[in-house]
Each structure stands twice: as C-alpha cells, then as structure tokens.
mmCIF file of the N, C-alpha and C atoms, coordinates in Angstrom:
data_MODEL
# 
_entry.id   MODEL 
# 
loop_
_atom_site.group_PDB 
_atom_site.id 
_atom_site.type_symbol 
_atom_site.label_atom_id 
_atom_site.label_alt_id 
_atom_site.label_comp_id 
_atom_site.label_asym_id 
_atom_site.label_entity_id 
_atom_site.label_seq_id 
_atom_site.pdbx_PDB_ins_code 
_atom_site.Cartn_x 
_atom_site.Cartn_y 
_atom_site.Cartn_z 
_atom_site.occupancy 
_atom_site.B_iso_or_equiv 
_atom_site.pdbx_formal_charge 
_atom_site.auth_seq_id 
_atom_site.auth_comp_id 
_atom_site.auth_asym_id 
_atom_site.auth_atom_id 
_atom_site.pdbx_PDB_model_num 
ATOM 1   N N  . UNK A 1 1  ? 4.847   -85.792 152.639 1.00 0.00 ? 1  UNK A N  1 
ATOM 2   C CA . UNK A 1 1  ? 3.680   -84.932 152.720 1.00 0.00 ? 1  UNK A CA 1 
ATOM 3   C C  . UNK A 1 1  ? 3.007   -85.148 154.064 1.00 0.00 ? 1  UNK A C  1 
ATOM 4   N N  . UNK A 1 2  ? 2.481   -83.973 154.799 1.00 0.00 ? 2  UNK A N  1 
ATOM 5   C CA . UNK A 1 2  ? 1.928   -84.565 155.995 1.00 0.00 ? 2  UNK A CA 1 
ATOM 6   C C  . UNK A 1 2  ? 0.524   -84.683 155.798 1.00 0.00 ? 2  UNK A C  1 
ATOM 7   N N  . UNK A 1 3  ? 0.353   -85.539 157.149 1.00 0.00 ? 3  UNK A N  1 
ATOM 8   C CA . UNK A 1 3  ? -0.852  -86.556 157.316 1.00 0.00 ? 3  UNK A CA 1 
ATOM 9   C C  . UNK A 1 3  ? -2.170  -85.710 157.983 1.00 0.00 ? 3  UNK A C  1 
ATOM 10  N N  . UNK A 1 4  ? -2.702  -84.307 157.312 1.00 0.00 ? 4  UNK A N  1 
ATOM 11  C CA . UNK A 1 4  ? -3.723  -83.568 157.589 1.00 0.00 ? 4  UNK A CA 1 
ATOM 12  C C  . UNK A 1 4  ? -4.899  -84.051 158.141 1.00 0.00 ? 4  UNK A C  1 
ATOM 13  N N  . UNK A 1 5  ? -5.241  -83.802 159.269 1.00 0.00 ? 5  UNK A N  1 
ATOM 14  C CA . UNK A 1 5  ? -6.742  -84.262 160.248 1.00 0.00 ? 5  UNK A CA 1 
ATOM 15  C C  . UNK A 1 5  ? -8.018  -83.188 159.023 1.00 0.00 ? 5  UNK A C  1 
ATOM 16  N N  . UNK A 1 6  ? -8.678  -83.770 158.549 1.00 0.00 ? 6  UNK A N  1 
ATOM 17  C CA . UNK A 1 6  ? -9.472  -82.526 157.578 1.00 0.00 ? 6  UNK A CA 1 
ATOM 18  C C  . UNK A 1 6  ? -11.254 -83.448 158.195 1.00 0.00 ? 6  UNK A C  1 
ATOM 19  N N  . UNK A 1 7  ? -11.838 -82.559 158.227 1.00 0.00 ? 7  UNK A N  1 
ATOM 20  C CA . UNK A 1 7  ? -13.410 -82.451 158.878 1.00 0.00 ? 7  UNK A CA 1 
ATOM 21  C C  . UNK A 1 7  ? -13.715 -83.406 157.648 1.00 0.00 ? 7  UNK A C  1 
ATOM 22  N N  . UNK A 1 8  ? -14.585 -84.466 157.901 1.00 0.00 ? 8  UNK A N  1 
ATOM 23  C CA . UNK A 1 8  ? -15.384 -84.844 156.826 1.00 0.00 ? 8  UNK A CA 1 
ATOM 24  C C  . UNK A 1 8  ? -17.174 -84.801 156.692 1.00 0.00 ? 8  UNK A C  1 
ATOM 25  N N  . UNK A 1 9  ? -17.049 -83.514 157.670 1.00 0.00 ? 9  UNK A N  1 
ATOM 26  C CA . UNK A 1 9  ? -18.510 -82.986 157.817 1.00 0.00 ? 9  UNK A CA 1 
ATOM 27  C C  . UNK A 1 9  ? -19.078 -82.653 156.447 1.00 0.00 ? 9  UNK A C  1 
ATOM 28  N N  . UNK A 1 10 ? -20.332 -83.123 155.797 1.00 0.00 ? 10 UNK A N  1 
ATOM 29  C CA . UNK A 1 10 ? -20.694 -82.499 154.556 1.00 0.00 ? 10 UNK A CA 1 
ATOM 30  C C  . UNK A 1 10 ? -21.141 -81.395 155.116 1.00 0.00 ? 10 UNK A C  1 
ATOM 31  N N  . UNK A 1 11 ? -21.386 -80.378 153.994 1.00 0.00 ? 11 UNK A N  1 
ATOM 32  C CA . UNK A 1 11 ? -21.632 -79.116 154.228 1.00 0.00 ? 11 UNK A CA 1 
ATOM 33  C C  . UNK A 1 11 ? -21.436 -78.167 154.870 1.00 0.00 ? 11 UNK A C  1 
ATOM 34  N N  . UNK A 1 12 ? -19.857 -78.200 155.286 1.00 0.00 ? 12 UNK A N  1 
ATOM 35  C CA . UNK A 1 12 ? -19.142 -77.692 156.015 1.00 0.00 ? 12 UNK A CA 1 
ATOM 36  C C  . UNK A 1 12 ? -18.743 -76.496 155.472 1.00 0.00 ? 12 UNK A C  1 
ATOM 37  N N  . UNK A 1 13 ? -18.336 -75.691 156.649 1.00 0.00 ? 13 UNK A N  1 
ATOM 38  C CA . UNK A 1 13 ? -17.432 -74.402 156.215 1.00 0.00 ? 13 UNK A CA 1 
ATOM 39  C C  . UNK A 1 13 ? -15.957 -74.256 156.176 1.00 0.00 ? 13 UNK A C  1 
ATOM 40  N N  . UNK A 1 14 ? -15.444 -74.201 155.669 1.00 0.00 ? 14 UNK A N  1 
ATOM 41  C CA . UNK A 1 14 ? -13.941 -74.757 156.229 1.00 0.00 ? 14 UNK A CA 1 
ATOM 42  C C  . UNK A 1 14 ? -12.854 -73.245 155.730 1.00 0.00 ? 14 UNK A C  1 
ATOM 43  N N  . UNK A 1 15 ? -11.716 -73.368 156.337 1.00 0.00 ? 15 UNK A N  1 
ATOM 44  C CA . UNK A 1 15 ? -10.986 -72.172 156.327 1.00 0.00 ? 15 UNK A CA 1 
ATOM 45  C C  . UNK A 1 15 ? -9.252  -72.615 155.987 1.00 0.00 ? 15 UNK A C  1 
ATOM 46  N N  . UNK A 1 16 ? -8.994  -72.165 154.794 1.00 0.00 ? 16 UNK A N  1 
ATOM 47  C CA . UNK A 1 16 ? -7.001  -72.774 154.850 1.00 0.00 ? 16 UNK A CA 1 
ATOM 48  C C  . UNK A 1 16 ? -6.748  -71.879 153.879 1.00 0.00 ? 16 UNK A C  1 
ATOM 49  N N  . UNK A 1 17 ? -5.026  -71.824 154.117 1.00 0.00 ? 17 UNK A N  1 
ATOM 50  C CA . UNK A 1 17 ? -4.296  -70.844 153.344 1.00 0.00 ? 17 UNK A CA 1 
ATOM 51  C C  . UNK A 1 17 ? -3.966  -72.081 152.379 1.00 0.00 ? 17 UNK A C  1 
ATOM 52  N N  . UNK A 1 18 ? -2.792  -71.242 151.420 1.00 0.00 ? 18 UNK A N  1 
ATOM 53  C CA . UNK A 1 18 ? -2.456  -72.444 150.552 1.00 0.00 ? 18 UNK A CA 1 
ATOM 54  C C  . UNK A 1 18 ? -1.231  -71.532 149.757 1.00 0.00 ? 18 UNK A C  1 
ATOM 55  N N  . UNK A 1 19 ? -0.037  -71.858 150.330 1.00 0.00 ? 19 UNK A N  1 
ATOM 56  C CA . UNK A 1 19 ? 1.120   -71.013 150.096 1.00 0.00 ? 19 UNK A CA 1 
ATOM 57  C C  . UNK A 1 19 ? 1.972   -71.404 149.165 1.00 0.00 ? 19 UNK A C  1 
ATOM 58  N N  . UNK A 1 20 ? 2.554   -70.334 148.127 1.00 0.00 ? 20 UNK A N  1 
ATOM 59  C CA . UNK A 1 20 ? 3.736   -71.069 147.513 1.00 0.00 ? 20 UNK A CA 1 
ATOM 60  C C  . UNK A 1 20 ? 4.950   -71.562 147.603 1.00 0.00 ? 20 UNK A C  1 
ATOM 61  N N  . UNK A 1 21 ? 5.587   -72.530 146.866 1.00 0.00 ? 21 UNK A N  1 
ATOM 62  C CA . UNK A 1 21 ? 6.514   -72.952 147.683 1.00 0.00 ? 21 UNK A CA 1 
ATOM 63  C C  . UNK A 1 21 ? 8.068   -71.625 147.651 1.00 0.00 ? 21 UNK A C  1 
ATOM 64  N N  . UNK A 1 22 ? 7.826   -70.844 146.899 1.00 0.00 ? 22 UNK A N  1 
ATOM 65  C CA . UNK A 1 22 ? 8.635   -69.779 146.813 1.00 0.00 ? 22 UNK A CA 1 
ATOM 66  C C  . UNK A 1 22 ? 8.067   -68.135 147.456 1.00 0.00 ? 22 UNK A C  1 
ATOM 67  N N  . UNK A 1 23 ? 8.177   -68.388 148.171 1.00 0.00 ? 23 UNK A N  1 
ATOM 68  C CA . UNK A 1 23 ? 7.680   -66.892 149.554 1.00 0.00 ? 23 UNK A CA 1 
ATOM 69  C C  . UNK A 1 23 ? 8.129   -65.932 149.367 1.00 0.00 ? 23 UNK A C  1 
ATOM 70  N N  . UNK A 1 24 ? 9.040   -65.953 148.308 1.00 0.00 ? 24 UNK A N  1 
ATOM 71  C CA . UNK A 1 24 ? 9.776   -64.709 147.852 1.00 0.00 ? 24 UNK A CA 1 
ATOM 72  C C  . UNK A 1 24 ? 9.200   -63.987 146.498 1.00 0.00 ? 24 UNK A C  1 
ATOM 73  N N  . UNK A 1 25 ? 8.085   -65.086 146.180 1.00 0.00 ? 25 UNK A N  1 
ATOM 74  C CA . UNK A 1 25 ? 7.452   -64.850 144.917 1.00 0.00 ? 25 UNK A CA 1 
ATOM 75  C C  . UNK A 1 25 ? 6.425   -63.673 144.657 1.00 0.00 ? 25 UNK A C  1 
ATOM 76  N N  . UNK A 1 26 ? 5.798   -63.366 143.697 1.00 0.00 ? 26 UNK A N  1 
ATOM 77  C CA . UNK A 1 26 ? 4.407   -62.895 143.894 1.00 0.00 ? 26 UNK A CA 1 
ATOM 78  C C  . UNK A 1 26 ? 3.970   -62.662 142.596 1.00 0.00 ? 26 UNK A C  1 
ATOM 79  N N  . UNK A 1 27 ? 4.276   -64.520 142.473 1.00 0.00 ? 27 UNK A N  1 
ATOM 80  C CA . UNK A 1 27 ? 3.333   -64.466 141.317 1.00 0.00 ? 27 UNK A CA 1 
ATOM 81  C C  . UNK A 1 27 ? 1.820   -64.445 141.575 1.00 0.00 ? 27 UNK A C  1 
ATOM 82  N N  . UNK A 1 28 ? 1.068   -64.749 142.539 1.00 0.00 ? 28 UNK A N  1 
ATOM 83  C CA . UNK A 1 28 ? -0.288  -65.127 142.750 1.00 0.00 ? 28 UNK A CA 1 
ATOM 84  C C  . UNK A 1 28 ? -0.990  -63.881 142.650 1.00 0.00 ? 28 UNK A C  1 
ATOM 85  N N  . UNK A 1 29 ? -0.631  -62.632 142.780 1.00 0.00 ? 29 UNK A N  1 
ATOM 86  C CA . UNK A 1 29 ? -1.036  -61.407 142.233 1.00 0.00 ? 29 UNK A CA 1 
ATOM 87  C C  . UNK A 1 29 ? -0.126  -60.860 140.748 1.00 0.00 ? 29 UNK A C  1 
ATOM 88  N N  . UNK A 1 30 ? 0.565   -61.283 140.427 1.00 0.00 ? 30 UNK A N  1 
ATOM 89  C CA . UNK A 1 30 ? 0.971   -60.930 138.979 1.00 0.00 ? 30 UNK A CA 1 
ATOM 90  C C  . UNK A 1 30 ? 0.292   -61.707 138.041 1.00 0.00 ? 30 UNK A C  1 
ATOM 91  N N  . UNK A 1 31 ? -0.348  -62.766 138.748 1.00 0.00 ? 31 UNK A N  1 
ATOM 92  C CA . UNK A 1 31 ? -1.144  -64.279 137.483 1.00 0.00 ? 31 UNK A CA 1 
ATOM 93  C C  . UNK A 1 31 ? -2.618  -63.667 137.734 1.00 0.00 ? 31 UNK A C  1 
ATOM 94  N N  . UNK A 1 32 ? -3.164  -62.754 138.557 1.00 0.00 ? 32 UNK A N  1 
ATOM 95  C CA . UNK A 1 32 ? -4.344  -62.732 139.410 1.00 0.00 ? 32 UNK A CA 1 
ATOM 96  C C  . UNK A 1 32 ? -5.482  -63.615 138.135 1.00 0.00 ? 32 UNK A C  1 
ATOM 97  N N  . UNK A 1 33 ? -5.270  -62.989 136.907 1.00 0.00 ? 33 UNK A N  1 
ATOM 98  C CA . UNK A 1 33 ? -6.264  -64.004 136.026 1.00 0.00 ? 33 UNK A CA 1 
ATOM 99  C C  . UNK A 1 33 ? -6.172  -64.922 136.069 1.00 0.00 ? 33 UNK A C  1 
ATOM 100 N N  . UNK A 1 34 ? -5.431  -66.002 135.671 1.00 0.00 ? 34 UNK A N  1 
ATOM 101 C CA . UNK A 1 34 ? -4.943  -66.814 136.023 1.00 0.00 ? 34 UNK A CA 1 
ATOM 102 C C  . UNK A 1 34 ? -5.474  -68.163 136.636 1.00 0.00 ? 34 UNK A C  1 
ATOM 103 N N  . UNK A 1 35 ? -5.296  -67.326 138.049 1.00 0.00 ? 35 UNK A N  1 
ATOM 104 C CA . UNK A 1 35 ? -5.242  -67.334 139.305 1.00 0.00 ? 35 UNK A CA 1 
ATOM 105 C C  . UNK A 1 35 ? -7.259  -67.668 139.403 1.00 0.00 ? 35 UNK A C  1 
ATOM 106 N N  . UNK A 1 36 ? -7.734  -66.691 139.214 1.00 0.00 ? 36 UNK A N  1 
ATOM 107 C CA . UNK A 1 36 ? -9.242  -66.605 139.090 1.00 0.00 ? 36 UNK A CA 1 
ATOM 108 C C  . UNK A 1 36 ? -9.423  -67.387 138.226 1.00 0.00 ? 36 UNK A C  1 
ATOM 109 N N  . UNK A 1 37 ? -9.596  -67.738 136.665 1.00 0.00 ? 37 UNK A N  1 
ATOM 110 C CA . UNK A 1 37 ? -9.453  -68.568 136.043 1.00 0.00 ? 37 UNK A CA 1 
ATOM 111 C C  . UNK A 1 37 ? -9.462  -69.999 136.193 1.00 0.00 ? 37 UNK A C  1 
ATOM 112 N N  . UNK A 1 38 ? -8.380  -70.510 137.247 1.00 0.00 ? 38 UNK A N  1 
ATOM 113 C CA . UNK A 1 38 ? -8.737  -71.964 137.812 1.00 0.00 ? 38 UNK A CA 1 
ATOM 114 C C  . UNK A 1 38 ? -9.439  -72.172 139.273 1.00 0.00 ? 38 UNK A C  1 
ATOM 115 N N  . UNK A 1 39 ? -10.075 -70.897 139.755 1.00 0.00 ? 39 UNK A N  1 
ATOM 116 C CA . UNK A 1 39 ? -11.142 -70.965 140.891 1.00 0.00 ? 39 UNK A CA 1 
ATOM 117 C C  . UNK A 1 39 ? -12.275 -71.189 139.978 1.00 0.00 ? 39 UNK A C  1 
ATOM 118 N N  . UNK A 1 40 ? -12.716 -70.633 138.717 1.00 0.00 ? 40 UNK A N  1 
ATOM 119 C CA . UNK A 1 40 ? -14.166 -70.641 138.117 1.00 0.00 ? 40 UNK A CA 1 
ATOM 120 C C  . UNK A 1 40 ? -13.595 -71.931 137.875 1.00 0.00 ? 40 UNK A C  1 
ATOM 121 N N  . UNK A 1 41 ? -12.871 -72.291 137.233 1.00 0.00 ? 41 UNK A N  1 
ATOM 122 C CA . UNK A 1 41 ? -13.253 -73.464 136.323 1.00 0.00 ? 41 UNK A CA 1 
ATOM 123 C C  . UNK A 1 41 ? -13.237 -74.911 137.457 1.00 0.00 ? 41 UNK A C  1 
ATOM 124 N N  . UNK A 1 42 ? -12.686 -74.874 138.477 1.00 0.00 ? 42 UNK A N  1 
ATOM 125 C CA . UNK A 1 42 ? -12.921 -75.711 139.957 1.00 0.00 ? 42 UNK A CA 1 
ATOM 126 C C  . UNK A 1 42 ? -14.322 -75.945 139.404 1.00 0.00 ? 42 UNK A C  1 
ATOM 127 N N  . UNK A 1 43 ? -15.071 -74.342 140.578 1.00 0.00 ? 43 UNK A N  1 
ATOM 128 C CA . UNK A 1 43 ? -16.507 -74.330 140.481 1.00 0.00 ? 43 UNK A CA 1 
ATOM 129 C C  . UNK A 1 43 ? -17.387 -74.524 139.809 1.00 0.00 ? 43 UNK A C  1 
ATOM 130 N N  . UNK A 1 44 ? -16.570 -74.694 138.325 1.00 0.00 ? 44 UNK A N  1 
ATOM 131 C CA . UNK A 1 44 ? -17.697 -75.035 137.229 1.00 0.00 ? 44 UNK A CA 1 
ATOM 132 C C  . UNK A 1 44 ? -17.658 -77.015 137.277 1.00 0.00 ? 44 UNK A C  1 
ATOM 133 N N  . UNK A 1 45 ? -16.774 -77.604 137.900 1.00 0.00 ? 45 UNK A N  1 
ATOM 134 C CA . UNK A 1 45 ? -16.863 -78.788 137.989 1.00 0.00 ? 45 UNK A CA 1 
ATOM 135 C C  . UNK A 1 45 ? -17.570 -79.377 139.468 1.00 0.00 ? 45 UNK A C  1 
ATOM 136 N N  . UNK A 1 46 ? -17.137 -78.402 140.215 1.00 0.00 ? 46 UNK A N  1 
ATOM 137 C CA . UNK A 1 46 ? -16.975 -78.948 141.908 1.00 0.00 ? 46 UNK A CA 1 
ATOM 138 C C  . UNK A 1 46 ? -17.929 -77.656 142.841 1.00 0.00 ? 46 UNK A C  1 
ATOM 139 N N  . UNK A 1 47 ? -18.851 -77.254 142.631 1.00 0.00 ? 47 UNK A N  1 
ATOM 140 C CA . UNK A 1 47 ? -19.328 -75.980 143.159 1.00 0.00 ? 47 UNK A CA 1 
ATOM 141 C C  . UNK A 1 47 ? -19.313 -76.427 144.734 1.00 0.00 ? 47 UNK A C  1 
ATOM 142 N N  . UNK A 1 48 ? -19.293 -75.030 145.079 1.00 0.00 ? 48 UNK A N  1 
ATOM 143 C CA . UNK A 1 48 ? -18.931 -74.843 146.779 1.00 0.00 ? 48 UNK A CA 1 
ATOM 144 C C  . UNK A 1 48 ? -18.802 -73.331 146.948 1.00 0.00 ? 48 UNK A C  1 
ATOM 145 N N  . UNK A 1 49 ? -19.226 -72.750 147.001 1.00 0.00 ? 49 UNK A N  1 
ATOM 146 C CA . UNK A 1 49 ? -19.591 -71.233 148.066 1.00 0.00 ? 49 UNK A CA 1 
ATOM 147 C C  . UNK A 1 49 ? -18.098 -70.848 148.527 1.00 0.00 ? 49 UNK A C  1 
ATOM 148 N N  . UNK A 1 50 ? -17.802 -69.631 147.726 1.00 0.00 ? 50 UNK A N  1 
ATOM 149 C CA . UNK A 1 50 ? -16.471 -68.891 148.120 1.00 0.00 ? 50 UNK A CA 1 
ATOM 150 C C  . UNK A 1 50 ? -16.888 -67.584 149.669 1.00 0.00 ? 50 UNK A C  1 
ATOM 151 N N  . UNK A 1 51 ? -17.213 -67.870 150.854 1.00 0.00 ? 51 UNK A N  1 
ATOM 152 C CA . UNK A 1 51 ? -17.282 -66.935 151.750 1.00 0.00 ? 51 UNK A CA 1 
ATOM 153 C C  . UNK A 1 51 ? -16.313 -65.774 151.622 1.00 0.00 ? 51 UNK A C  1 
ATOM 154 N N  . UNK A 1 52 ? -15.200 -66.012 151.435 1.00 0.00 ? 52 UNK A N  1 
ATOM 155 C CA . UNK A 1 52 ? -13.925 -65.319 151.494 1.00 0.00 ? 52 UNK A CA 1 
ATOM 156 C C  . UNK A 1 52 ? -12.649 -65.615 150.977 1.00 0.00 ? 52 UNK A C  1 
ATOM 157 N N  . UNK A 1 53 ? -12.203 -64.747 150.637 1.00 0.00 ? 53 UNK A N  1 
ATOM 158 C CA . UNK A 1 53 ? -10.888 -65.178 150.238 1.00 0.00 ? 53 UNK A CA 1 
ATOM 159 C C  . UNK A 1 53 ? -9.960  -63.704 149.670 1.00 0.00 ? 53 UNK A C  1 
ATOM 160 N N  . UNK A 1 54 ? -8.837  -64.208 150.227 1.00 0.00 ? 54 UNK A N  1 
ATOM 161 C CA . UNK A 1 54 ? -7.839  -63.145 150.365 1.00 0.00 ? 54 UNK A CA 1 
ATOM 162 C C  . UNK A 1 54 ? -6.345  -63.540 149.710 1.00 0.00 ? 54 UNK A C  1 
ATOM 163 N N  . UNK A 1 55 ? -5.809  -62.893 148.414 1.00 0.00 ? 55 UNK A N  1 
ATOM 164 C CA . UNK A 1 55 ? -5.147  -63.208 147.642 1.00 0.00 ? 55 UNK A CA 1 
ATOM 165 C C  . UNK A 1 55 ? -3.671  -62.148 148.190 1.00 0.00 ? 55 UNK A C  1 
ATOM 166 N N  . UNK A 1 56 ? -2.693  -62.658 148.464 1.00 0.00 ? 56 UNK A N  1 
ATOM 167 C CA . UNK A 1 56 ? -1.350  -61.895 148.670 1.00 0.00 ? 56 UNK A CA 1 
ATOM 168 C C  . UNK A 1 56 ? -0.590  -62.529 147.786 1.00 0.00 ? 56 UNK A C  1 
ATOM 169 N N  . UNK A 1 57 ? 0.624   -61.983 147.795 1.00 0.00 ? 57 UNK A N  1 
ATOM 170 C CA . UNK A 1 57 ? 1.827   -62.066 146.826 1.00 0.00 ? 57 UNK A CA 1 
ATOM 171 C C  . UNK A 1 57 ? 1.626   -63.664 146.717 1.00 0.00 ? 57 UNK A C  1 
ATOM 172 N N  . UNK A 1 58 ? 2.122   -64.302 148.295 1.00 0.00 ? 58 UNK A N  1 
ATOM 173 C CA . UNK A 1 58 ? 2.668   -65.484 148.006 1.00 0.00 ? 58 UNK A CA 1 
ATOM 174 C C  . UNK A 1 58 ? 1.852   -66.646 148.897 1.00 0.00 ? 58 UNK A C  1 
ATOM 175 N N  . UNK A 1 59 ? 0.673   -66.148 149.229 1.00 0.00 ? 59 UNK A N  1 
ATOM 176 C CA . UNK A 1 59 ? -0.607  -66.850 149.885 1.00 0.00 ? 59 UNK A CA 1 
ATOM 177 C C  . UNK A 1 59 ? -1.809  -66.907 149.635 1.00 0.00 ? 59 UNK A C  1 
ATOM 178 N N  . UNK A 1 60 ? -2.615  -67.517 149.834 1.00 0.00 ? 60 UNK A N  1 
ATOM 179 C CA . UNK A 1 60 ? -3.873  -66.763 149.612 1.00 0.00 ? 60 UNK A CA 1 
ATOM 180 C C  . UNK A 1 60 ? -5.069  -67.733 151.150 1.00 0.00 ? 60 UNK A C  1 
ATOM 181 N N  . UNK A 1 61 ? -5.798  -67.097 151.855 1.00 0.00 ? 61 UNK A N  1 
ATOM 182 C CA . UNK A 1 61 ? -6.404  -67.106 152.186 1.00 0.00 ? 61 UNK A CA 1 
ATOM 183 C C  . UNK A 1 61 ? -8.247  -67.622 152.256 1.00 0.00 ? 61 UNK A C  1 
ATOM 184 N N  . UNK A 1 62 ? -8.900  -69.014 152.114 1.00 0.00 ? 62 UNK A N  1 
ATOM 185 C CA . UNK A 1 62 ? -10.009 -68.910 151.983 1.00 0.00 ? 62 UNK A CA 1 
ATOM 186 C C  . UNK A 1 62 ? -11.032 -69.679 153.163 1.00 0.00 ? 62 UNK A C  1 
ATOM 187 N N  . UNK A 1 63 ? -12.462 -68.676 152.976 1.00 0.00 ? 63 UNK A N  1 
ATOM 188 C CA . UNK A 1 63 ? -13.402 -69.638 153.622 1.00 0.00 ? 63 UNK A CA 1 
ATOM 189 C C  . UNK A 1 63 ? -14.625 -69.942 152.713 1.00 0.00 ? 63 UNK A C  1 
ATOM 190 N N  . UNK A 1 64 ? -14.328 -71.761 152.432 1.00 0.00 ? 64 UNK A N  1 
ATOM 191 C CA . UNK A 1 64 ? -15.087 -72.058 151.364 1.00 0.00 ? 64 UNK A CA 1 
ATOM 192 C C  . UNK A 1 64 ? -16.378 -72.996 152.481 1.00 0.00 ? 64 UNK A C  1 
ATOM 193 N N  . UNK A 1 65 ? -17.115 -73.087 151.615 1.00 0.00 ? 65 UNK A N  1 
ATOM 194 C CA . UNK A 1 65 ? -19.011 -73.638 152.398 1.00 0.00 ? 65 UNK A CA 1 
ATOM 195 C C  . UNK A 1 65 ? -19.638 -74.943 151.600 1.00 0.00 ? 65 UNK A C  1 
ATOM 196 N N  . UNK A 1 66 ? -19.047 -76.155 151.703 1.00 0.00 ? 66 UNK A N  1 
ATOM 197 C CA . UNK A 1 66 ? -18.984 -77.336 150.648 1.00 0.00 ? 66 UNK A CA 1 
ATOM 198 C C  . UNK A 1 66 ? -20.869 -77.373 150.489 1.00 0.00 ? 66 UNK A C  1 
ATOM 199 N N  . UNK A 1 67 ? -20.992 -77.755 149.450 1.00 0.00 ? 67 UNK A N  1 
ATOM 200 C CA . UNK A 1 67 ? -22.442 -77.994 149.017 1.00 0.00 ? 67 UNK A CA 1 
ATOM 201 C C  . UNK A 1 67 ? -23.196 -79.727 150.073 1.00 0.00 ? 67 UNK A C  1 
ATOM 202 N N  . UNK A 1 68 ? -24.616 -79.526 150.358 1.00 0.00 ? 68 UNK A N  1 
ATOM 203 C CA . UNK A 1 68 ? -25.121 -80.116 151.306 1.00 0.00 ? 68 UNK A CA 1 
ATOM 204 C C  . UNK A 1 68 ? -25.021 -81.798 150.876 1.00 0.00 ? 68 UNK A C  1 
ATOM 205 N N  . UNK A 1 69 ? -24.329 -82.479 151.194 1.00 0.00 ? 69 UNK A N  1 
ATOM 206 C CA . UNK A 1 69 ? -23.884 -83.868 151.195 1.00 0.00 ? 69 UNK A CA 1 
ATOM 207 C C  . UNK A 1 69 ? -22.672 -84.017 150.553 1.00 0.00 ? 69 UNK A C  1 
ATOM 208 N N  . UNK A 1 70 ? -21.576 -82.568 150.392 1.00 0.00 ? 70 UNK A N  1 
ATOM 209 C CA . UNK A 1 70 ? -20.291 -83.080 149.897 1.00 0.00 ? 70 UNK A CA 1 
ATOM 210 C C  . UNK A 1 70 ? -19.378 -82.619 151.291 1.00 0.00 ? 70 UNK A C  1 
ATOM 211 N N  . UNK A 1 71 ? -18.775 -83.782 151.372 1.00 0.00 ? 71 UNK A N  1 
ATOM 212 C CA . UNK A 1 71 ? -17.266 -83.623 152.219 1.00 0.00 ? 71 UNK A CA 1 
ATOM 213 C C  . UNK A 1 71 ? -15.929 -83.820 151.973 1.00 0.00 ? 71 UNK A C  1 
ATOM 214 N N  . UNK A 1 72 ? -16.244 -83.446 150.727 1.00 0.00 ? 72 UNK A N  1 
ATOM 215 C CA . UNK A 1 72 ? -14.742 -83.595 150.214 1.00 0.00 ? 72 UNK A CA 1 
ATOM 216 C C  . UNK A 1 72 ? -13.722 -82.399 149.468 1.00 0.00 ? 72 UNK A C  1 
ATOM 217 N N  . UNK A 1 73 ? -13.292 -82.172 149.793 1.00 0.00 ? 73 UNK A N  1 
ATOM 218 C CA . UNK A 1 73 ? -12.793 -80.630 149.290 1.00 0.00 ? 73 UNK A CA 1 
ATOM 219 C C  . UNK A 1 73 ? -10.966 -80.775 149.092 1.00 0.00 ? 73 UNK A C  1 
# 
C-alpha cells in the first residue's frame, strides 16, 4: 500500500478520488443507494461537510471540509 503525504491541518478542505479496483465496472452508479447509504451513515458517525462530489461508473470524485479541530479523515 503506498505511503500517502495527507495534510493534518484540522479543518481542512481536502479533495481525492477513490477508484475501483475493477475500471471496467460500474457498479458505483448501479449501487448509487448503496453507495449514498454508507456516505450518510459515515456522517452520522464522523460529520464533515460534503462541498462536492462527483459519482462515475468506476470513480467518484470529492471535496470534503473536516469539522474545526478534526484532522483526520
């Protein structure tokens, strides 16, 4: 697994994709509930500000805004 440089700024904005390991897939829009389903239930443990986010077949796209004294995401 590689050794990711990640900001440990609290209350940061931060921006990453997060791809499957099958690119040929698309389940991440065939699950879309799913899919949404374990973003609420994150946020219902871990809240943090969804700026954006962009769901494709086999990627998805976000810019999340960590809450003021968390740096951990």
């Amino acid at each position: 697994m590689p050794n990711y440089i990640r900001p440990k700024t609290t209350g940061a904005t931060v921006f990453f994709t997060v791809n499957l390991a099958d690119r040929s897939s698309s389940l991440l829009t065939d699950r879309i509930e799913a899919v949404s389903e374990a973003v609420r239930s994150t946020r219902a443990e871990r809240p943090f500000t969804i700026d954006a986010w962009v769901e494709l077949p086999d990627h998805m796209h976000f810019i999340w805004t960590l809450p003021e004294g968390d740096g951990d995401y």
